[in-house]
C-alpha positions, 0 to 999 in steps of 0.5 A, a space after each residue: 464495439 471499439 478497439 480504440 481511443 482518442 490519444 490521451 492529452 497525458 501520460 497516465 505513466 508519467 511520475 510527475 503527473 501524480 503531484 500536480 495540484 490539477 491531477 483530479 481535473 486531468 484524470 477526471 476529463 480523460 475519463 470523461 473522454 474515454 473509460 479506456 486509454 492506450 498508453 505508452 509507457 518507457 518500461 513496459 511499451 504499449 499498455 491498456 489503461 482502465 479509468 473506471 471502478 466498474 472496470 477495474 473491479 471486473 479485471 481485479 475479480 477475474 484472474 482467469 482472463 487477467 493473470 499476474 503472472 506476466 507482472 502486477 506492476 509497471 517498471 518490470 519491463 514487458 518480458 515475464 518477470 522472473 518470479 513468475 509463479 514463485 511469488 504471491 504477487 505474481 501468481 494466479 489461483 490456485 497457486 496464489 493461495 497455495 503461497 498465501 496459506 502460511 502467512 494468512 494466520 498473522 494477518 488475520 482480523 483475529 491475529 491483529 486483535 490479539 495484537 491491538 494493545 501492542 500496537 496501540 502502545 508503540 504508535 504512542 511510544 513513537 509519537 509521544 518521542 516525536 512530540 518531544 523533539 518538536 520539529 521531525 520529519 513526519 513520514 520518518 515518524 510515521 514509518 516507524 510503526 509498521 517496521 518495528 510491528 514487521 520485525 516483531 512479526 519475522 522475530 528478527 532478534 533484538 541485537 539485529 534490529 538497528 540494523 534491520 532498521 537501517 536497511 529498511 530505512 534505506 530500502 523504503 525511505 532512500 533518497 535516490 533508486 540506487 539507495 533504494 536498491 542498495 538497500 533490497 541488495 542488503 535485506 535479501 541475503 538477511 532473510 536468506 539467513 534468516 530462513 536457513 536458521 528457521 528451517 533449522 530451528 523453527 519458532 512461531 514467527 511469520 519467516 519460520 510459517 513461511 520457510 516450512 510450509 510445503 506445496 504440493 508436498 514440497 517445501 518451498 525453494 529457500 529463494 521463493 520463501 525469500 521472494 515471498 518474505 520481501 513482498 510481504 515487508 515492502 507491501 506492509 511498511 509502504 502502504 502504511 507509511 505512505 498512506 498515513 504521512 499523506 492522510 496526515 498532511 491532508 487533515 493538517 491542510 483541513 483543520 474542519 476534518 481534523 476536529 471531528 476526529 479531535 472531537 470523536 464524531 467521526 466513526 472509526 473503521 469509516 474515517 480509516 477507509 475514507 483515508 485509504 479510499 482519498 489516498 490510494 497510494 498504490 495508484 495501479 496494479 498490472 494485469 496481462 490478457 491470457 485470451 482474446 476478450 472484451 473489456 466494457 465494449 473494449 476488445 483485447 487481444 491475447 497478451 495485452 496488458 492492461 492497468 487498472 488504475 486504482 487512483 482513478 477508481 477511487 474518484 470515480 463520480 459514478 460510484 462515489 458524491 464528490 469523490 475529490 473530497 474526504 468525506 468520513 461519513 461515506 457508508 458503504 466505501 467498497 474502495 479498491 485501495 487494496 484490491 480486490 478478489 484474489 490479491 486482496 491485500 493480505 495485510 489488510 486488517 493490520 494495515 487498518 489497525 496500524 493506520 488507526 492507532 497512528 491517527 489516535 496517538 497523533 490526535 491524543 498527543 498533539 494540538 497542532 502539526 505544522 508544516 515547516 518545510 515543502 513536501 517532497 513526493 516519491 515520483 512514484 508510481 508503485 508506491 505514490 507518496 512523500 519522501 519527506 516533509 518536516 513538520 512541528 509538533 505542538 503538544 497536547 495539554 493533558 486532559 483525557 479524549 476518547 479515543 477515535 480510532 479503534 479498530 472495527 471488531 
């Protein structure tokens, strides 16, 4: 049984790491070197960094011994966060579903397919008024949905919209940490708002679900249903935008792939999941050892903390053929893009759903995307992705296609 590894030849917690063009070589030799790493992070001290889909499947399935409680991502510090047990996030079962329950009907498969034709409509609304401008940023056009789909699922009300927008704006797309910050500084105390008036007045939106709904036959501290609303909208709008800006300049940089999908060969939900999978925009989720334990021959101690990393997973040669590659005929595609077990990713299906009619309306509308400017990464490792990347649009001629990317039933 081993309780350590040769000291890695790089830090897995190390922003820059994630843009270098050898990342796939160096996350490919450290597996080989070890399934498991200690790894020394600046945040959060000494954590445990699992490289393996095997391994990182049974520390995502197995919230007894690997609760979230004590944090679920890196950058929060080692000491519990203080939204311990109030948020999803960071909760285990039953608990978790307990937090989970109210907001499960407007994420649903049937909810989403109720919503499909708006969906639908709006991603070619926002990508036809990007065609016509010809030269646009493509993660501010990209991101664009799933704000507008998140404001519709609050029901923020039509006269605080632009303003809703322009924190989210800030919140998600702000250049520096400060602007990031500035802009959670804002939306919080709108929510706040938001869910006394709801509380007062309840409609059928996802806040007024949230803000009434009791555990344990208690509401729910306004606080906590505030907490929980945040990490909804962050967890909604990021992984759309970042996965579909990144998908995007992946097909532009493959012009082979992006005429199957032109063409209609490429099948739906698989081309969608193999663009989740090759991505994988949340690179790790975070995970602390409530006993002592063993990991794939690796022995734990109580209190460790542990990091599957998700990315990592996601290539992984035993699992996946080529796993660099993008390759949309993979059947099955069990990637852990959005987790796995108990914190499965809620949003799931619109997530899918969002990233399908983005693609179709980008494929029906445009001829061509090309850069016309470097692209620029986040530095991030909760949410990996670019921050900006100007690109130019050449119209489509007007002769009608199929449609490639609906939404599996």
């Amino acid at each position: 049984m081993v309780t350590t590894t040769v000291g890695p030849s790089v830090n897995l917690s190390d922003p820059g790491l994630w843009s270098r063009p050898d990342l796939p070589e160096l996350v490919d030799g450290l597996r080989r070197e070890s399934p498991v790493h200690r790894t020394e992070t600046e945040t959060d001290g000494p954590v445990w960094s699992v490289l393996t889909y095997e391994l990182s499947a049974q520390v995502l399935r197995d919230t007894t011994v690997y609760s979230s409680e004590g944090g679920s991502l890196l950058g929060t510090g080692p000491a519990r966060p203080a939204g311990s047990g109030r948020m999803m996030a960071l909760c285990d079962p039953p608990r978790h579903r307990a937090l989970r329950a109210p907001a499960v009907p407007f994420f649903s498969p049937q909810g989403v397919r109720g919503a499909a034709r708006g969906i639908d409509e709006l991603a070619d609304a926002i990508v036809r008024q990007a065609v016509e401008r010809r030269e646009v940023d493509l993660v501010q056009m990209v991101s664009a949905l799933p704000l507008e789909v998140m404001c519709d699922l609050l029901d923020v009300p039509g006269q605080d919209r632009e303003m809703v927008r322009n924190v989210c704006d800030l919140a998600f797309l702000g250049r520096a940490p400060e602007e990031r910050r500035a802009g959670h500084q804002r939306l919080i105390p709108y929510l706040m708002h938001q869910v006394m008036r709801r509380r007062a007045d309840p409609g059928d939106d996802l806040i007024s679900a949230v803000a009434h709904h009791r555990v344990g036959g208690r509401l729910l501290p306004v606080e906590d249903v505030v907490l929980n609303l945040d990490n909804i909208v962050v967890g909604g709008v990021q992984t759309v935008r970042h996965t579909a800006a990144t998908a995007l300049l992946a097909l532009v940089e493959r012009p082979v792939l992006w005429q199957r999908l032109v063409d209609g060969t490429a099948e739906t939900g698989a081309a969608v999941d193999e663009l989740l999978r090759w991505t994988s925009v949340g690179l790790h989720t975070l995970r602390t050892v409530t006993r002592n334990t063993e990991l794939g021959g690796f022995r734990f101690a109580a209190g460790d903390r542990v990091v599957p990393w998700l990315w990592a997973a996601n290539r992984d040669p035993a699992v996946y053929e080529r796993p660099h590659e993008i390759e949309f005929g993979r059947s099955p595609n069990r990637h852990l893009a959005l987790g796995l077990g108990a914190h499965y990713c809620i949003g799931a299906p619109l997530a899918k759903a969002e990233l399908g009619a983005l693609f179709s309306a980008v494929l029906e509308r445009t001829e061509r995307i090309e850069r016309v400017g470097p692209p620029r990464y986040n530095g991030s490792l909760i949410n990996f992705g670019l921050d900006s990347c100007p690109v130019r649009l050449t119209p489509r001629r007007p002769t009608p296609r199929r449609r490639n990317f609906r939404r599996p039933a």
